[in-house]
N, C-alpha and C positions, 0 to 999 in steps of 0.2 A: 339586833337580830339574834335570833338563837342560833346556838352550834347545830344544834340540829333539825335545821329549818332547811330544806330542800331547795337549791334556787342553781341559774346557772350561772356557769363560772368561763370566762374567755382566756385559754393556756395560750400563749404563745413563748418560742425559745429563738435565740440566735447561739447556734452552739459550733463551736471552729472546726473541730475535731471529725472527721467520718465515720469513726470507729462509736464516740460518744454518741454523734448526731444519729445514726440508725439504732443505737440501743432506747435512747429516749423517745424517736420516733416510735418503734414497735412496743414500747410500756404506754405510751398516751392513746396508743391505737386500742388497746387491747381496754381501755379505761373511758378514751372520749371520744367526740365524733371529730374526725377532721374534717375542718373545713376551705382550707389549706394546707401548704406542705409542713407549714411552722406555725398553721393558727387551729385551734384544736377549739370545743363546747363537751366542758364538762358538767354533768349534770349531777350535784352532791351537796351535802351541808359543808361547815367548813370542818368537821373533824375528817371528813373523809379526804376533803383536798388538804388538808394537811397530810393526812396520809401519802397519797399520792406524789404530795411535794418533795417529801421525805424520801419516799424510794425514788424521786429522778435527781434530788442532791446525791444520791449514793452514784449516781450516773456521770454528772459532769465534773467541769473541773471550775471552781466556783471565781478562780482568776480569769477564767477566756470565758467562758459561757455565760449568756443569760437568758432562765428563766423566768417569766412571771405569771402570774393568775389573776385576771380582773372579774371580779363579780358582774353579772349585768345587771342594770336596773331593771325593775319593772315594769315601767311606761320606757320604753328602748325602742331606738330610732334606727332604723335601717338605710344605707344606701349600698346600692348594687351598682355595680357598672359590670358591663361583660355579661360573659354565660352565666347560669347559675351552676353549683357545684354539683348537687344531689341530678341525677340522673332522672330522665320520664320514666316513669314508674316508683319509683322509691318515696318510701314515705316512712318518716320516726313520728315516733309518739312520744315526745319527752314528757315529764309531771311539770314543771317549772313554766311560769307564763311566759317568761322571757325568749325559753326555748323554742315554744313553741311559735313565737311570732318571728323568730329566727329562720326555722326551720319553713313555716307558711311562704315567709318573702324569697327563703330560696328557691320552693315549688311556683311561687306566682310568675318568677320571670318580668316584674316590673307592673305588676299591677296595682294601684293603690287603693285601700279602702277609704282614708283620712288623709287631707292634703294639712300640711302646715300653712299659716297666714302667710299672705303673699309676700308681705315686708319681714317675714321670717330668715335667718339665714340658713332654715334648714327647707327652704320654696324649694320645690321642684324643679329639676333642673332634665334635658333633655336626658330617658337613658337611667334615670333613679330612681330606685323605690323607696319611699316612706312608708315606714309600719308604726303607727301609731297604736295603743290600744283602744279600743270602741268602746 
């Protein structure tokens, strides 16, 4: 894939510190969507998440804390359990296919458009949404 080819990217940190944890918090906030308190969708090629990576190394302390960035696939498989995070009314527009089947399954609230085969292990299970692409 090209550097800079737009697609999303899944931040998540375990970081010890309180002082570090709210500075890397309010830099990924200001960069990606949270979608929890430590799992973030950032939307970039990989020069920009490198960038980004770069300024939250400047943050932590690379012996307690850990960073990572996982790229999402394309054909990306969702499951939900619980509330969804995005509030009734809110709605992103990401470019990225990933994101946006991301962002869909958080406004469906469990609705599926494509179920997995039944002898699948990713079958529907009471309470999960599967996002398949169509």
């Amino acid at each position: 894939m090209a550097l800079n080819t737009t697609r999303g990217w899944l931040i998540s940190y375990d970081i010890s510190h309180p002082k570090r944890l709210n500075r890397a918090h309010r830099l990924l906030v200001k960069h990606a969507t949270p979608l929890q308190y430590s799992v973030f969708c950032f939307e970039g090629n990989a020069m920009q998440l490198g960038r980004l990576m770069k300024r939250i190394q400047e943050i932590i302390d690379e012996t307690m804390d850990d960073v990572r960035a996982y790229p999402l696939p394309e054909n990306l498989l969702i499951d939900i359990l619980g509330r969804p995070h995005l509030p009734d009314g809110v709605a992103l527009f990401p470019r990225s296919a990933a994101l946006q089947k991301l962002f869909a399954a958080e406004r469906s609230g469990g609705t599926s458009a494509r179920q997995p085969p039944a002898n699948s292990p990713h079958a529907p299970r009471a309470g999960v949404f599967h996002c398949n692409p169509g």
